[in-house]
N, CA, C and O of each residue as an XYZ file, in Angstrom:
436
protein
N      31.114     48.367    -76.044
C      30.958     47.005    -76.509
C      31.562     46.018    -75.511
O      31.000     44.955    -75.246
N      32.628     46.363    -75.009
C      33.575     45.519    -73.590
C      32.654     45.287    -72.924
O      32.430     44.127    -72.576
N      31.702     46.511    -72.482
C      31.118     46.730    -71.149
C      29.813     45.541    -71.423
O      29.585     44.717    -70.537
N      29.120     45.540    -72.522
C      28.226     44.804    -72.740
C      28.513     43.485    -72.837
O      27.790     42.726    -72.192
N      29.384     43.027    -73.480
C      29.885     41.658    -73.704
C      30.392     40.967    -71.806
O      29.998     39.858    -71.444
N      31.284     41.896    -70.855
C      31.399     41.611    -69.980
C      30.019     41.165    -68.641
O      30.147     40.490    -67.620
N      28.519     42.013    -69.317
C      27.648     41.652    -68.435
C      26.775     40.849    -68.951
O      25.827     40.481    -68.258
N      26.944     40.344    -70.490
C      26.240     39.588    -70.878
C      26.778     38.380    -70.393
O      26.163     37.320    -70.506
N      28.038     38.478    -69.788
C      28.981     36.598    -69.689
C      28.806     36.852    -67.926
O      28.578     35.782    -67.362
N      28.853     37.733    -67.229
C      28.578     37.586    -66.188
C      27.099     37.163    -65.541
O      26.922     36.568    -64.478
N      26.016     37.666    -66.541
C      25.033     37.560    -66.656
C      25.155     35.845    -66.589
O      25.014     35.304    -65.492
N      25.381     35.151    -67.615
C      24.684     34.186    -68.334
C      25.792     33.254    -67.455
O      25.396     32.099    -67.616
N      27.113     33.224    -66.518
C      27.439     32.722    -65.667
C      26.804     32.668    -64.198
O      27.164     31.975    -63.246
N      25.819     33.539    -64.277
C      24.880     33.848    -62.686
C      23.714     33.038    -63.091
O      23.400     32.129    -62.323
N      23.100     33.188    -64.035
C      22.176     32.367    -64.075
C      22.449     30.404    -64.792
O      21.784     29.368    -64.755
N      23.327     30.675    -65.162
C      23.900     28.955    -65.691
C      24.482     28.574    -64.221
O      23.979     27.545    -63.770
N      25.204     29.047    -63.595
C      26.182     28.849    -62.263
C      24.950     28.443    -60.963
O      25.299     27.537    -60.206
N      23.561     29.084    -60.704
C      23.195     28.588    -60.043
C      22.536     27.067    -60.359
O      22.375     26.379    -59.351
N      22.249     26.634    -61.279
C      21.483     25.375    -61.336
C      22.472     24.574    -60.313
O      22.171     23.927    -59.310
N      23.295     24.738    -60.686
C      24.793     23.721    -59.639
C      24.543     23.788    -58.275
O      24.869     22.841    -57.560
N      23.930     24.921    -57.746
C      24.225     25.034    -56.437
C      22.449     24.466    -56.028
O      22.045     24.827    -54.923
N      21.890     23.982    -56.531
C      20.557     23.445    -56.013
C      21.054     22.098    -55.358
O      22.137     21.538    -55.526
N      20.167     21.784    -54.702
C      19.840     20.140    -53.959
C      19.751     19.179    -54.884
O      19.056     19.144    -55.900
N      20.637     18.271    -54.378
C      20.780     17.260    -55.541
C      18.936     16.103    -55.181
O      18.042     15.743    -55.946
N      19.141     15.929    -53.800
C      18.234     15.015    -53.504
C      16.932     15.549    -52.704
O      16.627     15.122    -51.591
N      16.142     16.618    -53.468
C      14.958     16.886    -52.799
C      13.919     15.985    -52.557
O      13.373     15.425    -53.508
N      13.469     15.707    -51.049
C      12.250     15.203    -50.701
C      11.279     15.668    -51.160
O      10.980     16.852    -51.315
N      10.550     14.444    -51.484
C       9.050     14.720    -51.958
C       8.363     15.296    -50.917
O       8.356     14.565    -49.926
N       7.527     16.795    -50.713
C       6.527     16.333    -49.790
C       5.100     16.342    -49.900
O       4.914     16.741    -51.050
N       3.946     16.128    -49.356
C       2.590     15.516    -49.128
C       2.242     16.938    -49.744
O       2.531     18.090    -49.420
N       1.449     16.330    -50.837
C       0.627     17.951    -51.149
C      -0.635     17.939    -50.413
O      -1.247     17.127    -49.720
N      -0.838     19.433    -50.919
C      -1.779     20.143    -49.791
C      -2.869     19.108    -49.934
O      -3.223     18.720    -51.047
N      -3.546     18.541    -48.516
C      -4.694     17.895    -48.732
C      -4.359     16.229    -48.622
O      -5.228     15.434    -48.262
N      -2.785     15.756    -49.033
C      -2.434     14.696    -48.285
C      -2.294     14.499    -46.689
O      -2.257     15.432    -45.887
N      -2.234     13.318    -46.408
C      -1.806     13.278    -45.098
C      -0.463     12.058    -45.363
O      -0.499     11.049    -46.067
N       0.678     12.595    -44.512
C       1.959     11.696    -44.621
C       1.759     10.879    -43.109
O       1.233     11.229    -42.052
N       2.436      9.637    -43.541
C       1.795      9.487    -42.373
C       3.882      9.124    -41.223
O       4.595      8.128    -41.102
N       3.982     10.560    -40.714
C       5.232     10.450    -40.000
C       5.564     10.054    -38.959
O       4.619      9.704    -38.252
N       6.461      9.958    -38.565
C       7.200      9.103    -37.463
C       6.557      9.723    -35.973
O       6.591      9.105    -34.909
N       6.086     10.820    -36.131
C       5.811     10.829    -34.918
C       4.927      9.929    -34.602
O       5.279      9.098    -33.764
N       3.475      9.833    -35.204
C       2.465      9.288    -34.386
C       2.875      7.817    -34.659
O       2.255      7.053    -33.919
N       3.656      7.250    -35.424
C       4.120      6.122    -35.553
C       4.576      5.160    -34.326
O       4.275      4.053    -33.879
N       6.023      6.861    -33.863
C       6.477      6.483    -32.619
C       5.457      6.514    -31.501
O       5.524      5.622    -30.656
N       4.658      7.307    -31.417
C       3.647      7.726    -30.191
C       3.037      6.483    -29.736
O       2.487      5.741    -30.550
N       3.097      6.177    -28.388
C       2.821      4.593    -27.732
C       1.573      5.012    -27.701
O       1.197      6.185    -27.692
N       0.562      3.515    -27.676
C      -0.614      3.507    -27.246
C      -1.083      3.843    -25.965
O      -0.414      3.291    -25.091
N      -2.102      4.636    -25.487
C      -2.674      4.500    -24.605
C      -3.656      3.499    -24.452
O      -4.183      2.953    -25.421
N      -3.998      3.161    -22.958
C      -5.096      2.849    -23.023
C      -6.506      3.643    -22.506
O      -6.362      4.837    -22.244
N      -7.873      3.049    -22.342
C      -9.164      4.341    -22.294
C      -8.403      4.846    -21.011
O      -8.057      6.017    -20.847
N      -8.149      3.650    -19.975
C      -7.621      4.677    -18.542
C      -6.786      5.334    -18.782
O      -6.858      6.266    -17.981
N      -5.844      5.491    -19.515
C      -4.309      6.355    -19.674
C      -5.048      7.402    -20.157
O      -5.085      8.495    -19.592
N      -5.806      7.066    -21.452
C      -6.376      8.340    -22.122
C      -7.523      9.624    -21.024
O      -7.532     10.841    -21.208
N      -8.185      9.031    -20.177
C      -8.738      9.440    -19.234
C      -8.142     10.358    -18.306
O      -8.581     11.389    -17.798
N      -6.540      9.481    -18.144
C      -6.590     10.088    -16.450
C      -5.556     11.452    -17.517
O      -5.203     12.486    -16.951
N      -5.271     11.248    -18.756
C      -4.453     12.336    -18.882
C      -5.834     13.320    -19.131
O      -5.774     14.122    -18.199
N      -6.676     13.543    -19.696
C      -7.463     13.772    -20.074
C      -7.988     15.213    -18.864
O      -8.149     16.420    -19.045
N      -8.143     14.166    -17.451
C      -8.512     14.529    -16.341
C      -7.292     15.515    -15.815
O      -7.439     16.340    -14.914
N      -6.481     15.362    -16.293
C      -5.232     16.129    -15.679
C      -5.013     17.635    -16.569
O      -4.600     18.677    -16.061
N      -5.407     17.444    -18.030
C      -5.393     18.828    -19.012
C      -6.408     19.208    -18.526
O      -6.416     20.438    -18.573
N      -7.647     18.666    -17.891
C      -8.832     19.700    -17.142
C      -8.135     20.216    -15.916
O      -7.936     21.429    -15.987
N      -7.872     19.868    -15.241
C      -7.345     20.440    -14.095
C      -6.391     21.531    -14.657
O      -6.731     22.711    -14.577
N      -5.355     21.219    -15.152
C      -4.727     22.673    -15.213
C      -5.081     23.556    -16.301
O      -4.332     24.497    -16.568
N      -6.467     23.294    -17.162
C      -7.278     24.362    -17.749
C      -8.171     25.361    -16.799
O      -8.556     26.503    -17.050
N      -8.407     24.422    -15.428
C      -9.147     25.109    -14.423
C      -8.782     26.291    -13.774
O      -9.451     27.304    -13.570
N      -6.673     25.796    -13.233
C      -6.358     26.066    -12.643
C      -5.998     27.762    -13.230
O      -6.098     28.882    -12.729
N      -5.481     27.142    -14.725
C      -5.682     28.395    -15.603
C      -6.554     29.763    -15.227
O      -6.312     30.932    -14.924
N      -7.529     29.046    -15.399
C      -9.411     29.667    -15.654
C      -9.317     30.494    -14.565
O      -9.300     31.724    -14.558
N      -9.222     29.247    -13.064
C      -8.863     30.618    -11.951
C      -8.599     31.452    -12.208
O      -9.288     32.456    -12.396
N      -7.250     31.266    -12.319
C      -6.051     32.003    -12.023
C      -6.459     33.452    -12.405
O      -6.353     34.407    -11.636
N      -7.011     33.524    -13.876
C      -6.778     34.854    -14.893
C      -7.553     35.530    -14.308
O      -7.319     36.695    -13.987
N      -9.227     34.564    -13.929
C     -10.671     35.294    -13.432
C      -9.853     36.215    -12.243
O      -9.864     37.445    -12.223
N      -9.180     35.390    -11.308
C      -8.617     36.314    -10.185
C      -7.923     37.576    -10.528
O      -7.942     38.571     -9.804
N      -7.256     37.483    -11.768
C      -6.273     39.096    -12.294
C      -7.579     39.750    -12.589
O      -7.941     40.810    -12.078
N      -8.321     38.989    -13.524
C      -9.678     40.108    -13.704
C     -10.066     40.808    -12.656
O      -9.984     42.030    -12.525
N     -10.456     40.097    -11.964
C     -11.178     40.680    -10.633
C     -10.452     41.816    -10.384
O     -10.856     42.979    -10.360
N      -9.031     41.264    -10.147
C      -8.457     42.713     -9.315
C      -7.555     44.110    -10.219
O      -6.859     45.043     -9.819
N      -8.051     43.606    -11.722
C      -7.971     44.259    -12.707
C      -6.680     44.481    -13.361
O      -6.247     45.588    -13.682
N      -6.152     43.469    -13.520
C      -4.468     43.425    -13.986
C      -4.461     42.352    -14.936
O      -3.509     41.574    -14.997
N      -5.606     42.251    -15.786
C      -5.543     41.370    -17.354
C      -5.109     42.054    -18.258
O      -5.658     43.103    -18.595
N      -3.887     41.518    -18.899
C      -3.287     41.865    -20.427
C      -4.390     41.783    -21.302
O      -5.518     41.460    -20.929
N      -4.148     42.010    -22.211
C      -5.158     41.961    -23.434
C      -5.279     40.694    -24.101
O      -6.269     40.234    -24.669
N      -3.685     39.998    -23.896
C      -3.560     39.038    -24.505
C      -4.200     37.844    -23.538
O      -4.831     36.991    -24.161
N      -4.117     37.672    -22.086
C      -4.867     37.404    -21.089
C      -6.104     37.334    -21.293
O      -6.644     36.241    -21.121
N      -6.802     38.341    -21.663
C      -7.997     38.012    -21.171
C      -8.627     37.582    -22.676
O      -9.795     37.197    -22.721
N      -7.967     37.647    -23.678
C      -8.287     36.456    -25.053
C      -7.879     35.078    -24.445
O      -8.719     34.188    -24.574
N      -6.866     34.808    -23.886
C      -6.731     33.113    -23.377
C      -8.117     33.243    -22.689
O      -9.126     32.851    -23.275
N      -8.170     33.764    -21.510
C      -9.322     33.412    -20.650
C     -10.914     33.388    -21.334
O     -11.738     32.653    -20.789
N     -11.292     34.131    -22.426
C     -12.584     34.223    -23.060
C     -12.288     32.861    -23.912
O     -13.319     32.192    -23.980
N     -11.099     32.207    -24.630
C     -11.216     30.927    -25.358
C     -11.017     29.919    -24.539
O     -11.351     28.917    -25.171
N     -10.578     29.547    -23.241
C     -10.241     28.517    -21.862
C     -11.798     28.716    -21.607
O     -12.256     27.598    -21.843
N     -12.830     29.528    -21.257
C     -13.941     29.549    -20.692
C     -15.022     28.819    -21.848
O     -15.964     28.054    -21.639
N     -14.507     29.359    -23.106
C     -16.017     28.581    -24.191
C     -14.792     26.682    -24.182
O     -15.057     25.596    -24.697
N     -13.943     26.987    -23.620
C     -13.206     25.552    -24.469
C     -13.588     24.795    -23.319
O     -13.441     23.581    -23.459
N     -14.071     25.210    -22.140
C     -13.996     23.911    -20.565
C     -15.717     24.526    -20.774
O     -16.310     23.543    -20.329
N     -16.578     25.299    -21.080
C     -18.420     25.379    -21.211
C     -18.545     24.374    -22.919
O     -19.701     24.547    -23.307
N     -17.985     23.717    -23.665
C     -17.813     22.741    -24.834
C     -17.775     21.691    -24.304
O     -18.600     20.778    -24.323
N     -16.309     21.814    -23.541
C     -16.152     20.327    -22.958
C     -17.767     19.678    -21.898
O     -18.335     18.586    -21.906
N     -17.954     20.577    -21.347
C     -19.102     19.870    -20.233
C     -20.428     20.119    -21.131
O     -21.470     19.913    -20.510
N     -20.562     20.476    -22.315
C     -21.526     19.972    -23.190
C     -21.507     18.528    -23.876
O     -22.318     17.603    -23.931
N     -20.445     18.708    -24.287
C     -20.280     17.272    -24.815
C     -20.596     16.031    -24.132
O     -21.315     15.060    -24.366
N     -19.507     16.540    -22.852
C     -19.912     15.256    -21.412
C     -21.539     15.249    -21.106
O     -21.978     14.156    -20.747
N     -22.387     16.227    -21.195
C     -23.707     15.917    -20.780
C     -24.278     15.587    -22.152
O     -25.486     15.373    -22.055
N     -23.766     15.459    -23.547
C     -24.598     14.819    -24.614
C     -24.374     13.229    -24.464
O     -25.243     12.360    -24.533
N     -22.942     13.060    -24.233
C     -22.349     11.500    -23.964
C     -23.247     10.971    -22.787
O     -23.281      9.742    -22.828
N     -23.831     11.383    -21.968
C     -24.160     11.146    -20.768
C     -25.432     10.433    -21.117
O     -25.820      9.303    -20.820
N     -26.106     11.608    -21.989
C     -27.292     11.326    -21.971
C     -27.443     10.459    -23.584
O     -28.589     10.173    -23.931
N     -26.704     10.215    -24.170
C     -26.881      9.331    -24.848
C     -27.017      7.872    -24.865
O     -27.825      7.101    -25.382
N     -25.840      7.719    -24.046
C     -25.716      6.601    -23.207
C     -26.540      5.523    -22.656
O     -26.474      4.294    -22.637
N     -27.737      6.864    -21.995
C     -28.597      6.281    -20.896
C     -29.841      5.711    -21.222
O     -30.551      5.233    -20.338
């Protein structure tokens, strides 16, 4: 009877004792399917089309340089596995990009 009475109060002190130890002041956050709108892009300065461009022009270049690079391990046969998944998604992601540029192109015109 000790033994029971002692785990029924230890019991019912473990589960009464944690409510105390929760967060007094939980943040709300954005449910699934909201968008919050946070400080980052808040903080994030404007570009302009040239800023947006020349960075633009610069993530192609070192997607290229990428692209090389791996085709060259291929070649001489020293692609990881994990390698040559970057290089098969870098190759459809820069053959997308120069689709797009020739739909813009020709829309344009």
């Amino acid at each position: 009877m000790k033994h029971i009475l002692t785990a029924l109060l230890a019991t019912g002190l473990l589960l009464g004792g944690t409510t105390g130890l929760r967060a007094e002041d939980q943040t709300e956050k954005p449910k699934s399917g909201e968008k919050g709108e946070g400080k980052r892009r808040a903080e994030r300065p404007k570009l302009t089309p040239e800023e947006r461009a020349k960075r633009a022009a610069k993530a192609k270049e070192r997607a290229e340089a990428k692209l090389k690079e791996l085709k060259e391990k291929q070649a001489a046969g020293k692609l990881t596995d994990e390698e040559a998944k970057q290089l098969e998604r870098l190759t459809k992601r820069l053959e997308n990009a120069g689709k797009a540029k020739g739909k813009a192109t020709t829309e344009t015109k």
